[in-house]
C-alpha positions in Angstrom: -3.0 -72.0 99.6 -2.1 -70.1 102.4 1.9 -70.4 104.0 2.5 -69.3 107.6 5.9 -68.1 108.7 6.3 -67.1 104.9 9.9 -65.8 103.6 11.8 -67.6 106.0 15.4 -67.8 104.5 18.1 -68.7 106.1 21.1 -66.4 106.6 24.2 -66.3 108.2 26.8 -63.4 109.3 29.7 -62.7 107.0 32.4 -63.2 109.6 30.9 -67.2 109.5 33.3 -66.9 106.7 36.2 -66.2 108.2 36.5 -68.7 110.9 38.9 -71.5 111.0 38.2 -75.0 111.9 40.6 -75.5 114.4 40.6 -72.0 115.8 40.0 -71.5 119.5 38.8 -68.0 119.6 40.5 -65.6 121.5 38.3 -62.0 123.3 39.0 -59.8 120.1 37.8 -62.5 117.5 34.8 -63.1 119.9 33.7 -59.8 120.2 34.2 -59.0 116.5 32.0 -62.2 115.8 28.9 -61.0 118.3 29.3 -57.2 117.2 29.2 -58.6 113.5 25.6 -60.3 114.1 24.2 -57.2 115.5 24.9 -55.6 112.4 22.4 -56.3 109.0 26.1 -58.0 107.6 24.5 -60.9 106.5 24.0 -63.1 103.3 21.0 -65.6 102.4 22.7 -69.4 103.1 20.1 -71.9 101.3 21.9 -75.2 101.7 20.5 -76.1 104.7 18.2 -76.8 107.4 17.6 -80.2 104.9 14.6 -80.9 104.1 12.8 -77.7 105.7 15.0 -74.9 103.9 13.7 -77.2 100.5 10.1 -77.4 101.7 9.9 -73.7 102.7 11.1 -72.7 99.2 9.1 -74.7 97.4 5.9 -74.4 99.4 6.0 -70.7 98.6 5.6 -71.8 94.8 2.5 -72.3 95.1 1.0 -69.8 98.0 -1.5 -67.2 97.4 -1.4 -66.1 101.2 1.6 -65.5 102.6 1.8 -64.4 106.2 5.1 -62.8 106.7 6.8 -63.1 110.5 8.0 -59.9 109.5 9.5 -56.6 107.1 12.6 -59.1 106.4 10.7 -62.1 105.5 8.2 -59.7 103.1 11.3 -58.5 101.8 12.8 -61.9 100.8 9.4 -62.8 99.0 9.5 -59.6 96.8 12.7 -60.3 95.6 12.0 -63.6 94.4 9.4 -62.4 92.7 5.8 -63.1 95.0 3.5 -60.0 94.4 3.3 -57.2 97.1 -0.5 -57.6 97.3 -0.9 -61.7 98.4 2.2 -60.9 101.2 0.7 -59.8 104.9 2.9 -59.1 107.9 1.4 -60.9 111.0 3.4 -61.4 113.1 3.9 -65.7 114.6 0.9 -67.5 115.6 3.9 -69.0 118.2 2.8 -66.4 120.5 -0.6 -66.9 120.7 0.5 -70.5 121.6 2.5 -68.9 124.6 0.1 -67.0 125.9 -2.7 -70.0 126.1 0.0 -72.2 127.7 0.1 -69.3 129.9 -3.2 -69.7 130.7 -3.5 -73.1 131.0 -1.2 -74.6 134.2 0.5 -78.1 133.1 -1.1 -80.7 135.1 1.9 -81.2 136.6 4.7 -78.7 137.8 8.6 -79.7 135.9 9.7 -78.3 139.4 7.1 -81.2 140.8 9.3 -83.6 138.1 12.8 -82.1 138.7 13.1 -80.5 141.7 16.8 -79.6 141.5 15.3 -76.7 139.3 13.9 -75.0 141.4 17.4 -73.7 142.9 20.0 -72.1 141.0 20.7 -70.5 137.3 20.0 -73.3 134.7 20.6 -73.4 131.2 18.1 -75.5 129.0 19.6 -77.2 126.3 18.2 -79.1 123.4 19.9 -80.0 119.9 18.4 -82.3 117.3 18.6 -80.7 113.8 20.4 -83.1 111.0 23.3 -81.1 110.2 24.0 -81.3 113.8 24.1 -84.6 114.4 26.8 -85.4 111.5 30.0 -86.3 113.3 32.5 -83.0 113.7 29.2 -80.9 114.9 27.8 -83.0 117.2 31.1 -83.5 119.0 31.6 -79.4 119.2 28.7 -79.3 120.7 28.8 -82.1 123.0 32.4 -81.4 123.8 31.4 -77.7 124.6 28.6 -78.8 127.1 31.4 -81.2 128.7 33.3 -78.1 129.0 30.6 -75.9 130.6 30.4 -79.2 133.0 33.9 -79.1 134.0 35.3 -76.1 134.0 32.6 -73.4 134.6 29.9 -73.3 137.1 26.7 -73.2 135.0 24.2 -75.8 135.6 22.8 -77.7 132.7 19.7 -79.4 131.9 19.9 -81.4 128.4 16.5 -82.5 126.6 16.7 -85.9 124.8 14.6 -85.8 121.4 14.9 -89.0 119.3 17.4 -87.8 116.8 19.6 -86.3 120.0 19.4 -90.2 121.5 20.5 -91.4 117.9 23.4 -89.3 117.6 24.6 -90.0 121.3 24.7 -93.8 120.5 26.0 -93.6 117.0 28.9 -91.6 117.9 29.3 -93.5 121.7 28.6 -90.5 124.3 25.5 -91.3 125.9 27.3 -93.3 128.7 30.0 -90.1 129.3 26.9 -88.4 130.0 25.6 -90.4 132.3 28.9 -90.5 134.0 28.9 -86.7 133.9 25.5 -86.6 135.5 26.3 -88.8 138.1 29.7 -87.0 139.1 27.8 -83.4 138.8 24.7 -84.1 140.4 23.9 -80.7 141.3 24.1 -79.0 137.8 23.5 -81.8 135.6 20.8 -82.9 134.4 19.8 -86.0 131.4 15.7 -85.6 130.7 13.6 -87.0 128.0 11.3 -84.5 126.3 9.0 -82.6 128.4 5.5 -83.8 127.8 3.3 -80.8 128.2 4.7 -77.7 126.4 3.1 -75.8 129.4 5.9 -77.3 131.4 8.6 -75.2 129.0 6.6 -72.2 129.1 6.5 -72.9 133.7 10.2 -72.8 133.4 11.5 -70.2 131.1 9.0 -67.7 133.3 10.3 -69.1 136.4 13.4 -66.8 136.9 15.6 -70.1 137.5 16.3 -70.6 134.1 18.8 -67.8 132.4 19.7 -69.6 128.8 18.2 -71.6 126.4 20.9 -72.9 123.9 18.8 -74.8 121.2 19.2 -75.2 117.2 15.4 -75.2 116.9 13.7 -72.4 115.2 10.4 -71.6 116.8 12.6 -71.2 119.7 14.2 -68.5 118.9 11.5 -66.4 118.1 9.4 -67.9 121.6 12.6 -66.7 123.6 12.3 -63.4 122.8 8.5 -63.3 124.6 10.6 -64.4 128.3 12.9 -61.5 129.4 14.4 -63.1 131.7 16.1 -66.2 129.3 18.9 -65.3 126.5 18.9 -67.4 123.5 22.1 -69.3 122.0 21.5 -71.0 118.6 24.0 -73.6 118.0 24.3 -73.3 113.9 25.9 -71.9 110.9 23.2 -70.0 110.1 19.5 -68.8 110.7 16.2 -68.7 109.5 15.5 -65.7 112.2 18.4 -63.4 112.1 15.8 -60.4 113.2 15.8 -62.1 116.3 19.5 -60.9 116.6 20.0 -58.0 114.5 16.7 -56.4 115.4 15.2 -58.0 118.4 19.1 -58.3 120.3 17.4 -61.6 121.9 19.7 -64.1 120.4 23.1 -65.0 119.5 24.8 -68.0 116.7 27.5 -70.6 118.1 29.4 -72.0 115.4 29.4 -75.8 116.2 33.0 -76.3 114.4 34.9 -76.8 117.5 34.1 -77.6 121.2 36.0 -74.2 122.3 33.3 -72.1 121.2 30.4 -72.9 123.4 32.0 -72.3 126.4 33.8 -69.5 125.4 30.3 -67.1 124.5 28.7 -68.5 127.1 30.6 -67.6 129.7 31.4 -64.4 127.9 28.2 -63.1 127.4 27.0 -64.2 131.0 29.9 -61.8 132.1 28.9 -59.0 130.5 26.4 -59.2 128.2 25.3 -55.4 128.4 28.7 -54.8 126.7 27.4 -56.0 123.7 24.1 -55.0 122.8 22.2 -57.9 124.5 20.3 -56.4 127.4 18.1 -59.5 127.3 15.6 -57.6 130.2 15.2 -54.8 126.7 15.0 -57.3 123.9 11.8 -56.2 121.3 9.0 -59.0 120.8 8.8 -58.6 117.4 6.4 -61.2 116.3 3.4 -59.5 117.6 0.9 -59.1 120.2 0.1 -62.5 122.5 -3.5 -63.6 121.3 -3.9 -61.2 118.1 -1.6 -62.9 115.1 -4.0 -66.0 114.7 -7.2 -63.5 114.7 -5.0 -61.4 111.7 -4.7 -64.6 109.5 -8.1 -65.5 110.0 -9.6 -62.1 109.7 -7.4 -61.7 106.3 -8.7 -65.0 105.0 -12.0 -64.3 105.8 -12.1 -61.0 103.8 -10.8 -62.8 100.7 -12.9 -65.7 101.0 -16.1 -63.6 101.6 -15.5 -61.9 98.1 -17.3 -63.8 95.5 -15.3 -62.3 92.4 -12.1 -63.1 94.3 -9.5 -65.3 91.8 -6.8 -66.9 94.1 -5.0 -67.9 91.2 -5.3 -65.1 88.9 -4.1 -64.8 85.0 -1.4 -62.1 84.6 -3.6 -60.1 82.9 -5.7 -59.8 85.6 -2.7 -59.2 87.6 -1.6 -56.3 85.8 -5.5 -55.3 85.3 -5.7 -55.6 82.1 -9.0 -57.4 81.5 -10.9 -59.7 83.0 -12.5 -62.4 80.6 -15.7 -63.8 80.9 -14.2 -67.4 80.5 -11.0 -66.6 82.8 -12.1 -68.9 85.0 -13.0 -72.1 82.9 -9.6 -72.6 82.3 -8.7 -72.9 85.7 
């Protein structure tokens, strides 16, 4: 069996530790938190996403192929014990998918569907993870994005997925939203989930959109392929702290109190240089657009094409020891 995006473990900065539930951060504790996820400060934090964290682990049980993102993700697999040999570093087939959406125009423009987009400095927003939508997360971050609404002058434009349309009902916020979009017409925007994925790819190359704030993986690592768009993952931890510590393309927010999303937002909007995150320098460090699928396939095909090849060798054939003439009745 082959795994993609092998060794993914999720992580989180030490100074996650440290933080109180009821504090509202002040400058020096904000700039001690970002300057803390730039450094490699960080310890593996298993517990959740639930059930991918679970899946991930136990998938790589029984993988003979791993195709690492990256060094880290190798590195992870070695110390649990996977053999040096059956782990490759690819890069993420995510970028191929990028740069055919790239190529392929959406039938129809989200500037076409929304034209308030297509004037001023959005932020993209989308939350939907399971730990997030338990009750004191969900209303950090919900309260936070009231805050950027009311007090700041960044424009927003929220993406419903199911789970985010649950958690609105459940915990009664949908219609404060609504209200909100209504009274900030200009910067506020509600929208269900963009059809094409051509249509996200339109707008984070636009130049009108300069922040994603999301808690979903694969867009973390997408963000760091658009210059032009910082990325703001609303969770305790991460399953691609490379994309901060390495690439300098993205940033956590704690969702333990609504103080914080505003607070690093407007912060890092201000003066982001200040702190590492010249988002125009930010390294693409998943690979090359349109070569990380042909490296899986060309590393399968090799294997496959070799008749004496075991995928699921004996240890003594691990260790080349011997290799038995009935090895292979037994499997």
């Amino acid at each position: 069996m082959g795994q993609n995006e092998a060794g993914l473990r999720y992580m989180s900065p030490k100074i996650m530790t440290k933080i109180k539930i009821n504090q509202i951060p002040n400058k020096k504790f904000l700039e001690n938190f970002i300057i803390d996820q730039l450094s490699n400060n960080w310890f593996i934090t298993r517990e959740e996403p639930f059930p991918e964290q679970i899946d991930t682990w136990v998938c790589s049980a029984g993988t003979k192929f791993f195709f690492a993102p990256t060094k880290l993700n190798k590195d992870h697999l070695i110390r649990e014990g996977y053999p040096k040999e059956d782990i490759h570093i690819v890069g993420n087939s995510v970028v191929d998918a990028i740069n055919l959406k790239r190529n392929n125009k959406p039938k129809k423009s989200i500037f076409e569907i929304y034209p308030k987009l297509d004037s001023g400095n959005w932020i993209r927003m989308d939350i939907h993870r399971r730990e997030n939508l338990t009750y004191n997360r969900f209303n950090a971050i919900i309260g936070g994005l009231i805050d950027l609404l009311t007090k700041t002058d960044f424009k927003v434009i929220l993406i419903l997925l199911n789970a985010t349309v649950s958690a609105l009902n459940k915990f009664n916020l949908y219609s404060k939203l609504q209200r909100l979009e209504e009274q900030y017409s200009d910067k506020f925007i509600i929208s269900n989930l963009w059809k094409e994925y051509g249509n996200v790819v339109e707008f984070l190359d636009s130049g009108k959109c300069w922040a994603e704030i999301t808690d979903s993986g694969s867009m973390q690592e997408e963000l760091l392929y658009f210059p032009k768009v910082c990325c703001f993952t609303m969770r305790l931890n991460t399953d691609r702290p490379e994309t901060i510590f390495d690439a300098k393309g993205n940033l956590l927010i704690p969702p333990i109190n609504r103080s914080w999303l505003p607070q690093i937002i407007s912060m890092i909007y201000e003066k982001r240089e200040d702190y590492g995150f010249e988002f125009s320098k930010k390294k693409p460090i998943y690979g090359k657009p349109g070569e990380v699928s042909k490296k899986i396939v060309k590393i399968l095909k090799k294997d496959f094409e070799n008749d004496n090849n075991n995928f699921f060798p004996w240890l003594h054939q691990r260790f080349n020891y011997w290799y038995d003439q009935d090895d292979f009745e037994y499997l």
